[in-house]
N, C-alpha and C positions, 0 to 999 in steps of 0.2 A: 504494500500500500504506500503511493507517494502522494502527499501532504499537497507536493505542486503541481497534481495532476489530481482534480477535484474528482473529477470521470470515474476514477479508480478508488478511491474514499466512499465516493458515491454508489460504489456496486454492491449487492448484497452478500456476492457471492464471496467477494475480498472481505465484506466486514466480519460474513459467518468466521471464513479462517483467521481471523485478527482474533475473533471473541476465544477461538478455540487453540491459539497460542497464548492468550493470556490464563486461559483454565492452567494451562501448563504451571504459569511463575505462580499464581498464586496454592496451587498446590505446594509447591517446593518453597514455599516461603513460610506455609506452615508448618511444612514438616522442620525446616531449621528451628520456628519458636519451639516445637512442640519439644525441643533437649531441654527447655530452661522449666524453673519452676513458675509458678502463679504471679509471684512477687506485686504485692498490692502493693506495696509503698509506691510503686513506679508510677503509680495513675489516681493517689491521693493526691486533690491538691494541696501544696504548702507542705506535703510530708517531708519530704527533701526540701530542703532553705534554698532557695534560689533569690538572690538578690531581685529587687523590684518586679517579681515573677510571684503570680496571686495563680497559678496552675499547677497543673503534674508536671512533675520530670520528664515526662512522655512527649504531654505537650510542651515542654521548654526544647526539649530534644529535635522535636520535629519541627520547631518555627527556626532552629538554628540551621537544618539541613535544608530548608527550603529558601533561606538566605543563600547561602550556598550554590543549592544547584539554581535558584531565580538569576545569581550572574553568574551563572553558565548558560544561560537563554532557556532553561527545560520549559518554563512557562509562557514561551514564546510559541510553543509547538500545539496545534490546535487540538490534541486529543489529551492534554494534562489539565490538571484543576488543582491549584494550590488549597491546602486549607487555611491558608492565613493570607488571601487574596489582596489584603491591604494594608499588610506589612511587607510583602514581597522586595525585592531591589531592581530596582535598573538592570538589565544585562550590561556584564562588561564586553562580550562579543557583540560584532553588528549586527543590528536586527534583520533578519529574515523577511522577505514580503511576500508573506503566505497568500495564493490565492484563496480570495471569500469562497468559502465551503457551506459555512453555519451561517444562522438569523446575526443581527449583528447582537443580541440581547441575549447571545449564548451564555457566557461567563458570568451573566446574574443566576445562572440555575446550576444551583452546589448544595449537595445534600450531603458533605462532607463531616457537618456537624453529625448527622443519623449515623454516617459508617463509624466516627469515632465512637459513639454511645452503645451502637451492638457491640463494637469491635471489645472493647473491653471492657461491659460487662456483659457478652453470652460467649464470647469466643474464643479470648483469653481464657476461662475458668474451667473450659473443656481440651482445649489444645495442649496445652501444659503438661508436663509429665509427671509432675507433683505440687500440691497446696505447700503454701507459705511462701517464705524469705527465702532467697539465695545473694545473701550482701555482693558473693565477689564477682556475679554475674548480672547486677539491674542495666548495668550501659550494653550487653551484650544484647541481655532481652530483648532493653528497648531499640537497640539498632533492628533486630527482626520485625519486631510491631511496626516500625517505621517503613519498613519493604513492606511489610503485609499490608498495611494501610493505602500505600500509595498504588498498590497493583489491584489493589481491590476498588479504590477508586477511579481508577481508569478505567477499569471493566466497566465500572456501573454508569459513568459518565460519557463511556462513548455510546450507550443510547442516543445521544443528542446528533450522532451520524447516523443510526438507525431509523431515527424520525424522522430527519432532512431526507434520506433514501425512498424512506416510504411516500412523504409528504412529496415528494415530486415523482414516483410512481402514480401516483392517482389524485392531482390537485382536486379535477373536481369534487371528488368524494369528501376529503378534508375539509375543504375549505366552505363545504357544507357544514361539515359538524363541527369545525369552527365556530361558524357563526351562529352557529346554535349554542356553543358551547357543553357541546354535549359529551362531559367526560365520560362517561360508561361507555358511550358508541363507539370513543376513541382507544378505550383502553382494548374490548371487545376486538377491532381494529390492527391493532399492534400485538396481541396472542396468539401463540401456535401452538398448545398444549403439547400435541405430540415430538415440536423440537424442546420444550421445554424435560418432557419428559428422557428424551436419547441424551441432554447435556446431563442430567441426573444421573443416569446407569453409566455415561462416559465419566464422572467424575469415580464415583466408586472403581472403575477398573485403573483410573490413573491414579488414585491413589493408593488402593493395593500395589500395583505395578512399581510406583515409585517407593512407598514408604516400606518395603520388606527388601530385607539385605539379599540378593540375589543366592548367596554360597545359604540363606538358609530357609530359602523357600518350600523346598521339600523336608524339612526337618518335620518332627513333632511337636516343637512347640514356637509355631510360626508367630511374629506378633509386627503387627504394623506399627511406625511409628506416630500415626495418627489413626484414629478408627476411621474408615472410608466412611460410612455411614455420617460422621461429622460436618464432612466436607460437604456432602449432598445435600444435608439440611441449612448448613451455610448458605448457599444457593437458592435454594427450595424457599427457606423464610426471611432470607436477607435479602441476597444480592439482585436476585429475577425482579422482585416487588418494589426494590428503589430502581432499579435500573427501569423496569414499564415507570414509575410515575414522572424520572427523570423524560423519558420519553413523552408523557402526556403533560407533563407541565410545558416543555417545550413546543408540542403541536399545540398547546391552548394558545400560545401569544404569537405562532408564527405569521399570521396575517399582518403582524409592526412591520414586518418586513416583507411586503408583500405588492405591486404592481395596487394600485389602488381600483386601477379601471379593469382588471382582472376581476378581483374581489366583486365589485360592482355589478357584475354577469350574474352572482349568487344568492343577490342578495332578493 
């Protein structure tokens, strides 16, 4: 998929394998957390003293990395979404002049806040290999949580390509229930139960496949490093359900950007 060729971002068929290379990392991102313990101090806030820092270490962690990689351009690249969108920096590389892909009202739709709140409290407290404290390991942790977070928010945010793809597959249709605003017609719309169903059974075999030591797969006492069944339900009650609303909050306002005497045909 290239960024400067809108045509190809735009295909369904590039986005299915994009969504089905990213199941990948976020597999292998849990299975890295899943060596550490629980460690709740990491995601109390104030638990760790951080000077003029009112959050978790977690969150002080990941506003310091996304300084970081913001001047290296990463938030210049239309399929990332900061979570701290307005503490970000300036790139020190030159900017990029990505052809328009998205609404231009894209980067107001971040449900970044939601992935943090599942993410560590139902995700963390199952992934983990054991409850409690692990002192000489919390910056290890949270550099994993910091990968999981950000792969998990790509996935669920490039619905906003999956919408754009759709929404110009069949404007007329949309831009009916647009102006209707008729969110059920549109989520309705955006469902494939039966792909939803085969990325479920695909996630269970890539994470047996991945999470068991290959030299001990035929042993007796075979054990994943994440329970497969985890990761589907991760999917199942997280990532599918923000990723459709990210998708339906998107086709709700796509008409701001939209040809007006187009629109005017539907109305």
């Amino acid at each position: 998929m290239d960024f400067m060729k809108p045509e190809t971002v735009l295909d369904l068929a590039n986005i299915r394998q994009a969504l089905v290379r990213m199941e990948d990392t976020i597999v292998f991102d849990l299975i890295e957390r899943s060596q550490f313990y629980s460690s709740p101090s990491v995601y109390e806030p104030k638990k760790i003293p951080i000077p003029e820092w009112g959050g978790s270490f977690l969150e002080w962690a990941l506003l310091q990395m996304e300084l970081v990689h913001s001047s290296l351009r990463r938030y210049e690249a239309p399929d990332e979404t900061p979570f701290y969108p307005h503490l970000i920096k300036r790139p020190i590389l030159p900017a990029i002049n990505y052809p328009k892909i998205l609404a231009k009202f894209s980067d107001e739709i971040n449900v970044n806040a939601e992935i943090m709140k599942f993410y560590v409290e139902e995700i963390v407290p199952q992934v983990s290999c054991k409850e409690g404290e692990q002192m000489e390991n919390l910056g290890s942790a949270s550099v994993c949580d910091i990968e999981c977070l950000q792969a998990i928010s790509r996935r669920i945010h490039f619905g906003k390509f999956v919408a754009e793809a759709k929404y110009q597959s069949d404007k007329p249709l949309y831009i009916k229930l647009i102006l209707a605003q008729d969110k059920r017609a549109i989520e309705e719309s955006i469902t494939n139960s039966a792909v939803e169903a085969k990325i479920l059974e695909r996630l269970v075999v890539k994470a047996e496949s991945y999470g068991i030591d290959p030299s001990l797969k035929y042993s007796q006492n075979v054990q994943n490093k994440v329970n497969p069944e985890i990761i589907a339900h991760l999917y199942k009650k997280w990532i599918i359900p923000l990723t459709k609303k990210v998708e339906v909050d998107y086709l709700l306002r796509r008409l701001q950007d939209e040809d007006e005497d187009l629109v005017n045909q539907y109305r």
